[in-house]
ZASELO-457778 format. One record per residue (C-alpha): residue in one letter; x, y, z. Coordinates in steps of 0.1 Angstrom, whole numbers, plus 5000, padded with zeros to 4 digits. Example, Ala and Ser with C-alpha at 12.3 -4.5 7.8 and 13.67 -1.06 7.14 Angstrom:
BEGIN
A512349555078;S513749895071;
END
This chain:
BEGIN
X500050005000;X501250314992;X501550615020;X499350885025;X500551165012;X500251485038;X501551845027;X503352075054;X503552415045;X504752675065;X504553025061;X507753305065;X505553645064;X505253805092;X502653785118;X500954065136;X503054245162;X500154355186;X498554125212;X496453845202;X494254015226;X493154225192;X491954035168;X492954155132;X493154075098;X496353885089;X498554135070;X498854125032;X501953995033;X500753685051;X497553685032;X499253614998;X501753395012;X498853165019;X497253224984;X500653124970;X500952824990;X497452714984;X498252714946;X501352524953;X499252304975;X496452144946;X498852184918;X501051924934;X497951734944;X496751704910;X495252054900;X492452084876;X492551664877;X491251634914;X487951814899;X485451514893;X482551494861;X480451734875;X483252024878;X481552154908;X483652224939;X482152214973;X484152325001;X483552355041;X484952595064;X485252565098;X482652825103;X480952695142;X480853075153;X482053415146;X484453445174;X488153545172;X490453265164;X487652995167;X486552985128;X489052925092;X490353295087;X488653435056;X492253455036;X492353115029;X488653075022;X489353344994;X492853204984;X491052834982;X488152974958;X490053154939;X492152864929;X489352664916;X487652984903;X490952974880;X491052634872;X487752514859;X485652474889;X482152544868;X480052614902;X481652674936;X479552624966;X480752755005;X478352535023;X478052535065;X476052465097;X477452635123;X477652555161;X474252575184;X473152855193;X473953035161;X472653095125;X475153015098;X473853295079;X474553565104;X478153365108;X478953435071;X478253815075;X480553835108;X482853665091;X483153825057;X482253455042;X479453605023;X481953895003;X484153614996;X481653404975;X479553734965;X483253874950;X484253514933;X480453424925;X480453154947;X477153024959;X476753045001;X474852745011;X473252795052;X472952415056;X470752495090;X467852645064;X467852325039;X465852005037;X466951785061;X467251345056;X466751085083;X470050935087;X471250655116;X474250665139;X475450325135;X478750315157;X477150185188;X473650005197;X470850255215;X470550295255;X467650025251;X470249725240;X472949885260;X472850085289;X476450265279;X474750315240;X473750545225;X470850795241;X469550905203;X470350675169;X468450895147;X469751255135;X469351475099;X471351485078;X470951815052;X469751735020;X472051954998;X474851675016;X473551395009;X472651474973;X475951634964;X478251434984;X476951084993;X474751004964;X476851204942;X480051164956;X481551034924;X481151344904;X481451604926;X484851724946;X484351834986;X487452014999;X487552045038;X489152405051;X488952335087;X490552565115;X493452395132;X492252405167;X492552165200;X488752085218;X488552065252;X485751765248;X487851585216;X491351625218;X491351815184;X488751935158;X490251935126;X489151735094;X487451475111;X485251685137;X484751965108;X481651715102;X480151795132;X478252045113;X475951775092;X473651655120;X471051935125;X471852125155;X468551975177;X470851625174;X473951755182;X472651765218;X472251375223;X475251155232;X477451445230;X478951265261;X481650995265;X479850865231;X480951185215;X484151025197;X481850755184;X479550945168;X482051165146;X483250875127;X480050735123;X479451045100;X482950995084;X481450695077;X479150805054;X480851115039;X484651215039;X486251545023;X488851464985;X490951705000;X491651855033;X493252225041;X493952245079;X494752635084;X497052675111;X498153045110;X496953015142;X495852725166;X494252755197;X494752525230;X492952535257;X490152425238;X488952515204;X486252845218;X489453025230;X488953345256;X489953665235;X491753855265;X493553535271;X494453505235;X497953525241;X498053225261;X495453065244;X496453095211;X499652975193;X501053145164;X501852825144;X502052935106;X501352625089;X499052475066;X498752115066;X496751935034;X496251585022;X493651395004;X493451125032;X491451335055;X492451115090;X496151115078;X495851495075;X494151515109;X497151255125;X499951505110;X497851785122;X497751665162;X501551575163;X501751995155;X499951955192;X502051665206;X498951415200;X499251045194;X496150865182;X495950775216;X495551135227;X492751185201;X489550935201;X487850955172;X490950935150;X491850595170;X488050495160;X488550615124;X491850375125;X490050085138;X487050135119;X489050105086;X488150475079;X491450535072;X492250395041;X494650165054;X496450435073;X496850265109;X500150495124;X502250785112;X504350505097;X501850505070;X501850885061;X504651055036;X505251395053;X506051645024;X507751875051;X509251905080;X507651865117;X510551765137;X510352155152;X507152075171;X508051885204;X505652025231;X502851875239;X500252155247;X496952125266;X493752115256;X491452095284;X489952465292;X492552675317;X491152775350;X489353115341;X485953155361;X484353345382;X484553305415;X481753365428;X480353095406;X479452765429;X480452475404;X478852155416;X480551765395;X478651495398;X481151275416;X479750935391;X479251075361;X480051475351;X481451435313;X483751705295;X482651605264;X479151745270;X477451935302;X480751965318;X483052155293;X480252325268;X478852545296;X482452595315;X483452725284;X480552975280;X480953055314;X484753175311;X483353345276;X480853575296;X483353665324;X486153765307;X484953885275;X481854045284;X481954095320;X479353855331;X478453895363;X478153585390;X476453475426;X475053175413;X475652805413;X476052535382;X475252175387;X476651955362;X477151565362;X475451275390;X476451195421;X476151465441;X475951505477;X472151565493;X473451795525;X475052005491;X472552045474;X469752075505;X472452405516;X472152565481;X470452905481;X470253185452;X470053095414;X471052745400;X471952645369;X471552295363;X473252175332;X472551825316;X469651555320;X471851355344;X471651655369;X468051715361;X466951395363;X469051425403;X468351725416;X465851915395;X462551835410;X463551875445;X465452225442;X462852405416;X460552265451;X463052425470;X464052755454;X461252805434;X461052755394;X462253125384;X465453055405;X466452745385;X467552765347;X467452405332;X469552315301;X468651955290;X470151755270;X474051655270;X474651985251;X472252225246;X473952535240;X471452745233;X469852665266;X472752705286;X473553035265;X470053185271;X470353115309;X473753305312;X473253585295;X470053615323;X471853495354;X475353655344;X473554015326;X475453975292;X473354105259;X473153835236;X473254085204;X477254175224;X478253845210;X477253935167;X479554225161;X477254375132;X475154645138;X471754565157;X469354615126;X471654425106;X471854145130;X467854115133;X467354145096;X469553825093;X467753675119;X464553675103;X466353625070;X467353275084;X463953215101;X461753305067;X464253045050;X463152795077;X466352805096;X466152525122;X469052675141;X468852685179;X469253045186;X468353155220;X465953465226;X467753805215;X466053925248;X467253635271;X469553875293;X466154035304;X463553745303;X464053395321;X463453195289;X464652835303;
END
């Protein structure tokens, strides 16, 4: 078998001088570095031959949210469709589904995603306002066969996926452009995780637990990228939703692109850049195991075209110790997992507190197992994150403290619930977190809703109304 064949580029222009604390565009120099590197990139993958029958390119940004550092920087999105704007691509599509809690259509305008395909006459595809498919998660049996299983087998998949790159993969080529980023819940979300975005968002709450790793390559399973981009002018640690004034510990500088048409082999080469074995990151074990791979089973089986021998620390990925503290946090001392109510609302908590000054005097209850004579002393506001604590504690505090004291986010992950009860316990305007101007913002709102958006946005008034 031959190896899998992984590009590593890095780039020489300079980077910006100010604090990462400011988030800016990257200078020209850097930006047409990377358009000359991407170039250099597909011709020696092939060029106009990786295009398929169809000519039509589909490619997938990491576009979750519109935060610094956490989504692909808009220089490579332009460099990337401008190449196959220039080489015979007949239709381009930028196609995405971004994180909970947000509508991919308000992401593109934050992001300037929606200039880029406007200025190239690319087509911007909102995967969260499209016909959705019924689709199983096959990787594990359900809850009902297993009590360790799987909560939810059933998700949707989006139409305008299925259509153009499972039924017809064959003619048409799907180029990944992911943000090379370390998750706090899966080791690293590169290639692999960029996938995330093709359940609808009201499944991504379900089993996004220890069963997390399992899920993602049951969607590789059905659908994997020709070619993979992972742009790593920056990467974050610390988790892949990275604290802006904490950027310059959160964020490293890296100034790499790493490519490859073996999208797991990509995604190995991309973790070592972060000190990661498979056994560091699940779901690429899985992928291995699962002969997702194609026959790649260790970094024996990769050709590096470059050099990686400079990257020798191994650098953290669980979220750094930034919270209020005045904020109770209650673990469940049997079950509390990071992959889903433990690490999603800890990192929306450090979010609102240091970025937004969120204010605190309440308690968060995440996980099972916890101590009665705890939870019988608790007074104030609660937050109870996750069915697990629900299921524990729910009834007898909302008996306790009353319902409009305790906010209730269901679920493994439900974002937008947890979102929608900070921004009312901690006082942070939700419209702080869309940097457009308000009337902008609520024009794309209802934009997204009149295209039958199915996004899970919480109430633009949540900081004033209890809403959970």
């Amino acid at each position: 078998m031959a190896k899998a064949k992984v590009y590593v580029k890095h780039l020489d222009a300079p980077y910006q001088t100010e604090s990462r604390t400011k988030f800016m565009p990257l200078l020209p120099e850097m930006a047409a570095e990377i358009k000359k590197t991407v170039y250099e990139i597909f011709d020696e993958a092939g060029g106009e031959k990786l295009l398929k029958s169809s000519k039509n390119v589909y490619i997938k940004p990491n576009g979750i949210d519109a935060k610094a550092y956490c989504y692909t920087r808009p220089e490579l999105v332009d460099a990337v469709i401008c190449y196959w704007k220039e080489h015979g691509a007949k239709k381009i599509y930028l196609f995405e589904n971004s994180t909970q809690s947000n509508a991919t259509r308000i992401v593109y305008a934050v992001t300037g995603y929606d200039k880029i395909c406007k200025k190239y006459g690319a087509i911007p595809v909102y995967l969260d306002e499209g016909k959705e498919v019924e689709f199983e998660f096959k990787g594990l049996p359900t809850q009902d066969q297993d009590p360790n299983g799987y909560q939810c087998n059933k998700f949707n998949f989006p139409k305008f996926v299925v259509d153009n790159l499972i039924k017809d993969k064959d003619k048409n080529l799907y180029i990944s452009i992911p943000k090379l980023k370390s998750h706090s819940m899966a080791g690293v979300t590169m290639g692999v995780k960029n996938q995330w975005a093709f359940p609808c968002q009201t499944a991504r709450g379900f089993d996004h637990n220890y069963n997390l790793h399992y899920k993602l390559v049951d969607i590789l399973s059905y659908v994997r990228p020709d070619f993979t981009i992972l742009e790593g002018v920056e990467g974050t640690i610390y988790g892949h939703y990275p604290v802006t004034a904490l950027a310059d510990t959160a964020v490293i500088p890296f100034k790499v692109l790493v490519a490859g048409a073996n999208v797991v082999a990509t995604d190995m080469v991309g973790a070592s850049i972060y000190g990661y074995t498979l056994d560091d990151v699940p779901h690429l074990k899985l992928a291995v195991e699962r002969d997702l791979a194609q026959g790649v089973k260790s970094m024996d089986d990769i050709e590096i075209d470059g050099d990686v021998s400079m990257y020798t620390e191994k650098y953290p990925y669980d979220l750094y110790d930034c919270y209020p503290p005045d904020v109770k946090l209650m673990f469940g001392k049997e079950r509390c997992c990071k992959q889903g109510c433990q690490n999603n609302p800890l990192t929306l908590l450090q979010i609102m507190y240091n970025d937004y000054g969120g204010k605190g005097g309440w308690t968060m209850i995440m996980g099972k197992g916890h101590d009665p004579a705890e939870i019988d002393a608790l007074t104030g506001k609660v937050l109870i994150v996750g069915d697990c604590a629900i299921n524990e504690v729910g009834d007898k505090l909302i008996k306790k403290l009353g319902r409009k004291n305790v906010y209730l986010s269901h679920k493994c992950n439900s974002l937008a619930d947890s979102a929608a009860a900070m921004f009312h316990l901690m006082k942070v305007n939700p419209m702080v977190f869309v940097p457009l101007p308000l009337p902008q913002s609520l024009y794309l709102l209802v934009m997204s809703k009149l295209h039958g958006s199915t996004a899970l946005v919480p109430n633009a008034f949540s900081n004033l109304i209890k809403t959970v």
